[in-house]
C-alpha positions as CSV (number, residue, x, y, z in Angstrom):
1,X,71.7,166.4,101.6
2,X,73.8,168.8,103.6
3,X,72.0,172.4,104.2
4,X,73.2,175.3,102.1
5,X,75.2,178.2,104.0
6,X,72.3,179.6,106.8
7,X,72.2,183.2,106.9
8,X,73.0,185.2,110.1
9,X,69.9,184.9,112.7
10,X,68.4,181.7,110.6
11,X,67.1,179.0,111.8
12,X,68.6,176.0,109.6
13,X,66.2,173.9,107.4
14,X,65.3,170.1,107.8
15,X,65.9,169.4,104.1
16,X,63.8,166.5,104.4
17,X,60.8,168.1,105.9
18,X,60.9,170.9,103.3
19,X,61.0,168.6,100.6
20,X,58.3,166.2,101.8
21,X,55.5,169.3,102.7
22,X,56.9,172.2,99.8
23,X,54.5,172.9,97.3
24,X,57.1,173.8,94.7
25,X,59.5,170.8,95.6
26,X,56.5,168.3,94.9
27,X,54.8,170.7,92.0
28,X,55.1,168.6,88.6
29,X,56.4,171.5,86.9
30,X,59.3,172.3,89.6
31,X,61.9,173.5,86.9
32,X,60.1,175.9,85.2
33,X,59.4,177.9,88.5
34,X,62.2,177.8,89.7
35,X,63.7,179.0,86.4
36,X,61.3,181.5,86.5
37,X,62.2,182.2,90.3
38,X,65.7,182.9,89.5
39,X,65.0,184.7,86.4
40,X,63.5,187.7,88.5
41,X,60.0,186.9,87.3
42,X,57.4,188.4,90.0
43,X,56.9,185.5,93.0
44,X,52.8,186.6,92.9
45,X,52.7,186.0,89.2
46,X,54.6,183.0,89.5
47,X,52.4,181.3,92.7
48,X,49.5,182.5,90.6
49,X,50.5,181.0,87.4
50,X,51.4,178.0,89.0
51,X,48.9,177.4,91.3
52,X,50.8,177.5,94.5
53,X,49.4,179.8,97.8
54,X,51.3,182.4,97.3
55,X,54.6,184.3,97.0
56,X,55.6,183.2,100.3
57,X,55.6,179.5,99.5
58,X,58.4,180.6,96.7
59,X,60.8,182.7,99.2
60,X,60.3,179.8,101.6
61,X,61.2,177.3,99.2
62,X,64.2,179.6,97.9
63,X,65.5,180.1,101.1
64,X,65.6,176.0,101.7
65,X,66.9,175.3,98.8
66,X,69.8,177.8,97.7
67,X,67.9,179.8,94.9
68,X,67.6,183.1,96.5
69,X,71.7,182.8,96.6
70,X,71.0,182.1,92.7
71,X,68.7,184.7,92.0
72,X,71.2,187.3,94.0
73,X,73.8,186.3,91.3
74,X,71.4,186.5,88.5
75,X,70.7,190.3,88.7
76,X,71.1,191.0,85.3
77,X,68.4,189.3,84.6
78,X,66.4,191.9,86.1
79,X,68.0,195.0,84.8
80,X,67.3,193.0,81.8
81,X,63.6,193.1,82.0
82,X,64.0,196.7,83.0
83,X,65.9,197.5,80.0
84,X,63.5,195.3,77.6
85,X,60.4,196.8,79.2
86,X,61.8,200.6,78.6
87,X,59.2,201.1,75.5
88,X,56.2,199.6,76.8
89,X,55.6,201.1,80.1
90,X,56.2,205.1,81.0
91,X,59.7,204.8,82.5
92,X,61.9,207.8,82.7
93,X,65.0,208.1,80.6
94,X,67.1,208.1,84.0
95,X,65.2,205.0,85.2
96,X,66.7,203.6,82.1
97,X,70.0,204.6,81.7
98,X,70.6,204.1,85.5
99,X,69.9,200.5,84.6
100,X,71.8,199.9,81.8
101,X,75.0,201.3,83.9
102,X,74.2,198.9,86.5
103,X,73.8,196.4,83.9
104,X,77.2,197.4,82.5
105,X,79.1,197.1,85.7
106,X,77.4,193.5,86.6
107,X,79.7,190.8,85.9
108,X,78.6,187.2,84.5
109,X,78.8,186.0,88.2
110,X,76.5,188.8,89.1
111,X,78.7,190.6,90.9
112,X,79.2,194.6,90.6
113,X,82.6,195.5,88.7
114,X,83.8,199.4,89.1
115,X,85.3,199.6,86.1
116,X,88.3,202.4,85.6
117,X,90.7,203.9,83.0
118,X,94.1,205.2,83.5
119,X,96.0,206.7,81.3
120,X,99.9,207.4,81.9
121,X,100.5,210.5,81.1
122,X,104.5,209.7,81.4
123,X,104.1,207.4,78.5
124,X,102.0,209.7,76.2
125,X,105.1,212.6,76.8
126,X,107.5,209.7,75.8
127,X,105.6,209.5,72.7
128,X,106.1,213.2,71.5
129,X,108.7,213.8,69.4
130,X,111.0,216.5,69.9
131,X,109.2,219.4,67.8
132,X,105.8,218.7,69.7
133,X,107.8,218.8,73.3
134,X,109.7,221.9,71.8
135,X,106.1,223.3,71.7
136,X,105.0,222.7,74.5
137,X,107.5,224.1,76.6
138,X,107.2,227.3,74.5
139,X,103.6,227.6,74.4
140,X,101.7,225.2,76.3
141,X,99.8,223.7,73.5
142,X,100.0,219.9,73.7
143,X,99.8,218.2,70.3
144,X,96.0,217.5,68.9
145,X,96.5,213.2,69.2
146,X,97.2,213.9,73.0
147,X,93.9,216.2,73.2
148,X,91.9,213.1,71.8
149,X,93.4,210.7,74.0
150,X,93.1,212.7,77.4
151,X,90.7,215.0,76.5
152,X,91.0,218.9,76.9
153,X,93.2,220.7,79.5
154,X,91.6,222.0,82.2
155,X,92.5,225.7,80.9
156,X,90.5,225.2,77.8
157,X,87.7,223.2,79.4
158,X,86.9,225.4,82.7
159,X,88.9,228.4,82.0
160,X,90.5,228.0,84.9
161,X,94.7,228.6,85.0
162,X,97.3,226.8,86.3
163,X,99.6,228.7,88.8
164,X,103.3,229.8,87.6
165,X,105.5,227.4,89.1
166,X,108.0,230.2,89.1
């Protein structure tokens, strides 16, 4: 079995020397850490529920054999647990909502998504008829559906005023 990708500065990994001395390669119960591994449950609890050393033996064994590249990608598993946990344990509202807009931006691959919205402001002028432009040009007031869709001018909002173009 070929390695996986090393990491810059590592040393590569004798696949058949892991296997034959890892504790969680020969452990009976190998799936079920290693689910738990990827799933963002805590390495100490895991070695401990399991019997092996200790957390060390579960990086090791990640590192060897690709799972810390599949836990990486699994991060919303974490935020998860964050997010579940939010009305047992004394966690700020910040700590909460921080991680439910990381967990929003995560994609199923794991990977962080900046999500955006545009609105063309062209094609939402096109759509006024010609009473509603009429008005506009007279008195500045756009038309209440544009309001909702672009929100508030910035005269209303911050009382701030646009310079005469004049």
């Amino acid at each position: 079995m070929k390695n996986k990708k090393i990491e810059k500065g590592e040393k590569p990994v004798s696949q058949g020397r892991h296997e034959m001395n890892c504790k969680v390669c020969n452990h009976p119960e190998r799936q079920a850490i290693e689910s738990e591994f990827i799933s963002w449950e805590s390495p100490s609890q895991i070695a401990k529920d399991w019997g092996l050393r200790d957390r060390t033996t579960l990086y090791r064994h990640g590192w060897a054999t690709g799972l810390m590249q599949k836990r990486r990608r699994n991060v919303r598993a974490a935020l998860e647990s964050i997010i579940e946990r939010s009305t047992d344990v004394d966690v700020s509202a910040s700590a909460v909502v921080q991680a439910v807009v990381a967990y929003a931006k995560i994609n199923s691959e794991g990977r962080l998504v900046e999500r955006s919205e545009r609105v063309d402001l062209n094609q939402l002028f096109e759509r006024m008829s010609q009473d509603e432009l009429h008005n506009y040009a007279e008195t500045g007031k756009l038309p209440d559906w544009f309001e909702r869709t672009v929100g508030k001018p910035a005269t209303e909002d911050h009382g701030r005023e646009i310079p005469d173009a004049r």
